[in-house]
C-alpha positions in Angstrom: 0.0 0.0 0.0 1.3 3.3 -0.7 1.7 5.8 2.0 -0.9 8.7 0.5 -3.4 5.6 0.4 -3.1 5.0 4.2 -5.6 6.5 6.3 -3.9 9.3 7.9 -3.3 8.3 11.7 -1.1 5.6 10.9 1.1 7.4 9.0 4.6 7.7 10.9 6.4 10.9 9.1 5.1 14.3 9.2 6.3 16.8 6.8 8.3 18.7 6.7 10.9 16.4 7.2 14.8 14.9 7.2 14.6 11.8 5.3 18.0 9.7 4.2 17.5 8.5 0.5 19.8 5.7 -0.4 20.5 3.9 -4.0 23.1 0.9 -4.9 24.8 0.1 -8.3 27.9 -0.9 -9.7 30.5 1.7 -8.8 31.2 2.4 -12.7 27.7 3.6 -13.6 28.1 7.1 -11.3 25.4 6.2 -9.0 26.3 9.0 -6.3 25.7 11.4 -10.0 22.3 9.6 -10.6 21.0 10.1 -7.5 22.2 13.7 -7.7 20.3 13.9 -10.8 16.6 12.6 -9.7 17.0 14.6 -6.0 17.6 17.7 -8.5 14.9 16.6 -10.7 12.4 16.0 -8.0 13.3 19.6 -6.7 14.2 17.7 -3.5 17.1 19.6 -1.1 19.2 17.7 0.2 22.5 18.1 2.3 25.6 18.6 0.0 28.0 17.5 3.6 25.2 14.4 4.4 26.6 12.8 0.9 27.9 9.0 2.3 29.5 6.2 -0.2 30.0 3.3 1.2 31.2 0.0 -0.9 30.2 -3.5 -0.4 33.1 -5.6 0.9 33.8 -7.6 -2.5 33.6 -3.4 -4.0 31.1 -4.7 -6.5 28.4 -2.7 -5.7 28.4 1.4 -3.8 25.6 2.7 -2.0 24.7 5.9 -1.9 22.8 7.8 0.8 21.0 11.3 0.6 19.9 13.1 3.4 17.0 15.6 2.3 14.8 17.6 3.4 11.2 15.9 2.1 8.0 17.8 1.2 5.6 14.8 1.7 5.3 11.9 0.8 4.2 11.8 -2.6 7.5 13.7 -3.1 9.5 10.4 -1.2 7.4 8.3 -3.9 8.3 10.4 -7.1 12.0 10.2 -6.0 12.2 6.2 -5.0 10.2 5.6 -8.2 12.7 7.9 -10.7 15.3 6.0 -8.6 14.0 2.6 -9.5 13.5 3.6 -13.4 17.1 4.0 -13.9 19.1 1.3 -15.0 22.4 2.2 -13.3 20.0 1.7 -10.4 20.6 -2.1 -8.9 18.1 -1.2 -5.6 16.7 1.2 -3.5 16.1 1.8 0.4 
């Protein structure tokens, strides 16, 4: 179910509010650049020193995590699913 469908008391965030975003990939398809891109694209501010990269143990894969500074919630949904759409874009959390 998607948050704006839930009846309003049980939903946890109120807005506005600081929100990590986080993407993984491959580190050779720029994901730290794509999810630049969509948080720009989603008119979503975001925390240029809250920028974290962290690389899986076997350095296959880099993670990416955003803090921003959400709207609502349908904004959190427009983000994770221009995330998702991109191919250089192996998950989401």
């Amino acid at each position: 179910m998607r948050y704006v469908d839930m009846p309003e008391d049980e939903r946890a965030l109120e807005f506005p509010a600081r929100f990590p975003v986080k993407a993984m990939g491959k580190p050779e398809f720029g994901i730290r650049e794509v999810m630049l891109g969509v948080l720009d694209q989603c008119k979503a501010p975001y925390e240029p020193y809250s920028i974290a990269e962290n690389h899986s143990k076997s350095g296959k894969y880099v993670s990416v995590t955003v803090y921003i500074m959400a709207q609502s919630r349908e904004q959190l949904d427009e983000i994770y699913e221009t995330l998702s759409d991109r191919p250089e874009v192996a998950m989401t959390l």
